[in-house]
C-alpha positions in Angstrom: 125.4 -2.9 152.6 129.0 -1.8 151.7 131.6 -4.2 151.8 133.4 -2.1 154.1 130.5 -1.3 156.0 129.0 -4.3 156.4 132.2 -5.9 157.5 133.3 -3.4 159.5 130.0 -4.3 161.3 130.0 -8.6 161.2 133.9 -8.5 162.6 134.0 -5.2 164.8 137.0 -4.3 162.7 137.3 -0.8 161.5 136.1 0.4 158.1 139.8 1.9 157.3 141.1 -1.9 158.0 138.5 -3.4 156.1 138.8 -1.2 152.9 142.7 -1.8 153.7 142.0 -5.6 153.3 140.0 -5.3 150.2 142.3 -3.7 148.2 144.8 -6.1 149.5 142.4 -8.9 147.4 141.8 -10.4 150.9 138.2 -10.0 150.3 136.3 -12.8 148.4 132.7 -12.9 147.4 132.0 -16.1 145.2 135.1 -16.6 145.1 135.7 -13.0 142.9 137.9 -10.3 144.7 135.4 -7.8 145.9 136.3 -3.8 146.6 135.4 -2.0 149.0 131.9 -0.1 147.9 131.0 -3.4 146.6 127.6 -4.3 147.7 127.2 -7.8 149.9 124.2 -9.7 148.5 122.0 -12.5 150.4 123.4 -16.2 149.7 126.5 -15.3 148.4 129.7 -16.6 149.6 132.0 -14.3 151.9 135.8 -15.2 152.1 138.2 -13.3 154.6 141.6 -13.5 154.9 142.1 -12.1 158.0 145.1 -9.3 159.2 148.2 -11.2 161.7 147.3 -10.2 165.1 149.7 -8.1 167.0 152.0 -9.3 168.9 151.9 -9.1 173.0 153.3 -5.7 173.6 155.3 -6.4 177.1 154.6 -3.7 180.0 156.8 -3.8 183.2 156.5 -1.6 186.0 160.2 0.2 187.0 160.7 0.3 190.4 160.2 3.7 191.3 159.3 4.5 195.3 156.2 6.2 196.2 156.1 8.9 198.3 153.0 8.3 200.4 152.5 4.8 200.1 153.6 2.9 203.8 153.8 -0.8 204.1 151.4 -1.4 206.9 152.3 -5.4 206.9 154.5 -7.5 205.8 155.1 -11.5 205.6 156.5 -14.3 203.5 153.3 -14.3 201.7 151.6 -10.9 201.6 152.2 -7.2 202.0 150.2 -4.6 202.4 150.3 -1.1 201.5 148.2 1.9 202.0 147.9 3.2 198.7 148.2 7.2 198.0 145.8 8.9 195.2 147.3 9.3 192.0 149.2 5.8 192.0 147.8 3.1 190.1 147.8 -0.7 191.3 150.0 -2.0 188.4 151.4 -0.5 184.8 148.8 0.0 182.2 148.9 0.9 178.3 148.8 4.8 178.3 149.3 5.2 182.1 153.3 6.4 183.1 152.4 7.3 186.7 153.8 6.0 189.8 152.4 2.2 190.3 152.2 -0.1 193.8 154.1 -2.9 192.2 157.0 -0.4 191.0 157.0 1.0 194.5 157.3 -2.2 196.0 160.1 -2.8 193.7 161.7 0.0 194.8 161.5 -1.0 198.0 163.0 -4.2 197.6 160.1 -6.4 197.7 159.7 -9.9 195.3 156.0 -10.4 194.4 154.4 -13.2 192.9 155.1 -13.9 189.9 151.6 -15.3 188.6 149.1 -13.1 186.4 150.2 -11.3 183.4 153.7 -9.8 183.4 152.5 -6.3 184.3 150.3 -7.7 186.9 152.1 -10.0 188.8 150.9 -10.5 192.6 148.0 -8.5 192.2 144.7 -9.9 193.5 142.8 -6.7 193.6 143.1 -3.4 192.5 142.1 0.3 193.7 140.9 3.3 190.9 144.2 5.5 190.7 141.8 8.1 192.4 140.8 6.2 194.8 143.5 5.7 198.2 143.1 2.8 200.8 144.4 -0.7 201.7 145.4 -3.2 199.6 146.9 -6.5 199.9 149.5 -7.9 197.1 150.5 -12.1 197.0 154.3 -12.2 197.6 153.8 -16.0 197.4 152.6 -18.1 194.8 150.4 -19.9 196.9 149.0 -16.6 198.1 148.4 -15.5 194.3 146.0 -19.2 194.3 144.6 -18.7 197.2 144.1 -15.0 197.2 142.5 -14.6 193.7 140.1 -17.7 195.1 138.7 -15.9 198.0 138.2 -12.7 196.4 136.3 -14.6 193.0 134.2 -16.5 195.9 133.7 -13.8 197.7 135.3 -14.7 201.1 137.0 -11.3 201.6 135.3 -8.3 203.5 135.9 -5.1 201.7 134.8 -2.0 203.6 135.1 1.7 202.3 134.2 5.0 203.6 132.5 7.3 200.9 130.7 10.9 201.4 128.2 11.1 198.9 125.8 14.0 198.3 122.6 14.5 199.8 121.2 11.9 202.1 120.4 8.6 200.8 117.1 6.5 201.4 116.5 4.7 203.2 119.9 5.3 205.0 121.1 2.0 205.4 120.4 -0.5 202.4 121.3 -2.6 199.5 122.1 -1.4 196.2 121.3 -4.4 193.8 122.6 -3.1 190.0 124.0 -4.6 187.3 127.7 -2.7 185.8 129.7 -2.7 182.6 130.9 -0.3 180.5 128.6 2.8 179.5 127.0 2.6 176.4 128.3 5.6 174.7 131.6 6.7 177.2 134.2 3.8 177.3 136.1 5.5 180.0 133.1 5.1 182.3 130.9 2.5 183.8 127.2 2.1 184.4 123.9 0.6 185.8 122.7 -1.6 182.1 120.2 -4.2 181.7 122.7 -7.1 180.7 125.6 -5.7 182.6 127.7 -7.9 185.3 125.6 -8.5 188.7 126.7 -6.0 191.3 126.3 -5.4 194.8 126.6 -2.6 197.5 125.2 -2.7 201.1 125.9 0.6 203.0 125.3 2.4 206.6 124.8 6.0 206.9 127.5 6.9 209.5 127.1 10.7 209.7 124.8 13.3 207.7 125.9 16.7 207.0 123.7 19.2 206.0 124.7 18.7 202.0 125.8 15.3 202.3 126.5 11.8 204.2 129.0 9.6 205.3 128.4 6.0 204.8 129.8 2.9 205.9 130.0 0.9 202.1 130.5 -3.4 201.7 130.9 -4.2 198.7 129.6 -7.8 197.8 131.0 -8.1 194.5 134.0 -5.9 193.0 133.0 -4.2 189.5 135.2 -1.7 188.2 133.9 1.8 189.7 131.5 0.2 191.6 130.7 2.5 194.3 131.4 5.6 192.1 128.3 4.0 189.8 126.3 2.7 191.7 125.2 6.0 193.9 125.7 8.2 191.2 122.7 6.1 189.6 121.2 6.7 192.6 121.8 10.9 192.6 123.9 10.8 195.3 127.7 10.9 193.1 130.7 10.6 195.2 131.3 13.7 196.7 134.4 15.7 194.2 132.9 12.8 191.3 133.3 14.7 188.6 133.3 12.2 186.3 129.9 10.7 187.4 127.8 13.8 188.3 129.3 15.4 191.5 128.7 18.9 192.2 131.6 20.6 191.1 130.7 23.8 193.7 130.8 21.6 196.0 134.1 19.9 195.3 135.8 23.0 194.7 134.2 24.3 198.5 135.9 21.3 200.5 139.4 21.6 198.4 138.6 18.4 196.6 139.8 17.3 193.5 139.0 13.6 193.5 136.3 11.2 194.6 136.0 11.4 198.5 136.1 7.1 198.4 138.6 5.5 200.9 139.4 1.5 200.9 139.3 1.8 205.0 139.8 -1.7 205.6 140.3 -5.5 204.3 139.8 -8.5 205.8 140.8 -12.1 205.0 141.8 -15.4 205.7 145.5 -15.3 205.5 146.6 -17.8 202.9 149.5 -19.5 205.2 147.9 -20.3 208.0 143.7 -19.6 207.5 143.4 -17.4 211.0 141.4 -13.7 209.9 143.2 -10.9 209.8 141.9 -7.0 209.0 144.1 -4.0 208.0 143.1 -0.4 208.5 143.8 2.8 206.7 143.0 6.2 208.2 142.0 8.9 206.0 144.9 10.7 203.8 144.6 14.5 204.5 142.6 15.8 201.5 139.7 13.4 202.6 140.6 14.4 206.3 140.0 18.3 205.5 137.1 18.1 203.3 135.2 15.7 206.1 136.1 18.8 208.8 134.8 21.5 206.6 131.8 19.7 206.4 131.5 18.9 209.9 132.1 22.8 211.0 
């Protein structure tokens, strides 16, 4: 191959970098500056001064309040907030929309400050599109013991989700392995050597074009829910993104995934005694579930 080509593949760099690097004389093969359209031979020797990696680019979150999110507890170690849609759980490169740790800043609330510097006192996060409760360490022993019992598993996570059509059996286990789809980065999917993934669910109601269901999720993959019934051709309804019925969205006013964290259980990290939050339904999920009950 190429040298450009061939290294673009061996380092995952791209071929505009590599060609950049060549006729920098950062490329060596026997020792001999090689160009780009050089060709790379069997048993010869490759040398590669690599590019300086970038530099952390720093991302804060400004407080700025939320209108919709409400504080449904608060101690010295936790709070927890009922997230609105279209607010993401912490800043991200590319994203400048409202964020749960600016609002909490806003509101005059101190958060851990372990993780990342954009991430500090989260323990779990909630799709932008997706509204619900969540629970954020004020504490740093929280943070510890927090980001423990979610990694082993400990907390119960229970969402409400209207999907399309009526799964089967209707109560079950969806046993699926996620990560990132093969050819669309921004989405996720069921792949052979993905992460090992979970969902048990309950029908609660069935409609005559869809279902309600009753969803505990095991493990905590990105998109999860969202994935793992759209492999199964029942999509989220309004789930654009992974195959909903965009009819039907449009029909019950819907212009996001019905999917609603309803509630979260845990030990609480001062003292170990359970304790579940509950979120009721925001009013776009509220009026789509009517029209589909008239």
């Amino acid at each position: 191959m190429r040298v450009d080509a061939g290294l673009a593949r061996l380092l995952g760099l791209s071929r505009t970098v590599v060609a950049t690097l060549a006729e920098d004389g950062r490329i060596e093969v026997d020792g001999r500056a090689a160009g780009k359209s050089d060709r790379l031979v069997a048993g010869t020797w490759l040398e590669v001064a690599l590019p300086d990696p970038e530099g952390p680019t720093e991302i804060t979150a400004a407080p700025e309040l939320v209108g919709g999110m409400v504080v449904l507890h608060e101690d010295d170690d936790i709070v927890v907030v009922d997230k609105p849609v279209g607010v993401a759980a912490h800043p991200s490169p590319g994203w400048t929309g409202p964020t749960v740790i600016g609002g909490l800043a806003a509101l005059g609330i101190r958060v851990s400050t372990s993780g990342a510097a954009e991430r500090q006192g989260i323990v779990h996060r909630l799709d932008v599109g997706t509204t619900g409760v969540m629970v954020v360490a004020k504490s740093e022993h929280a943070y510890t013991v927090l980001k423990r019992a979610f990694k082993e598993r400990t907390v119960e996570k229970r969402y409400h989700a209207i999907v399309q059509g009526h799964p089967d059996p209707s109560s079950g286990t969806i046993d699926a392995p996620i990560d990132r789809h093969p050819k669309h980065d921004y989405r996720f999917a069921v792949v052979a050597d993905g992460k090992p993934s979970v969902t048990h669910y309950d029908t609660l109601e069935a409609f005559r074009s869809a279902s309600l269901l009753d969803v505990h999720l095991e493990t905590g993959r990105t998109h999860q829910i969202r994935v793992h019934f759209s492999a199964l051709r029942h999509p989220c309804v309004g789930d654009i993104t992974y195959g909903a019925d965009p009819t039907l969205a449009k029909r019950l006013g819907l212009t996001r995934q019905w999917l609603h964290a309803r509630t979260l259980g845990f030990h609480h990290p001062a003292d170990g005694r359970w304790v579940e939050f509950t979120s009721e339904y925001p009013a776009d999920l509220e009026s789509a579930l009517e029209k589909l009950r008239d």
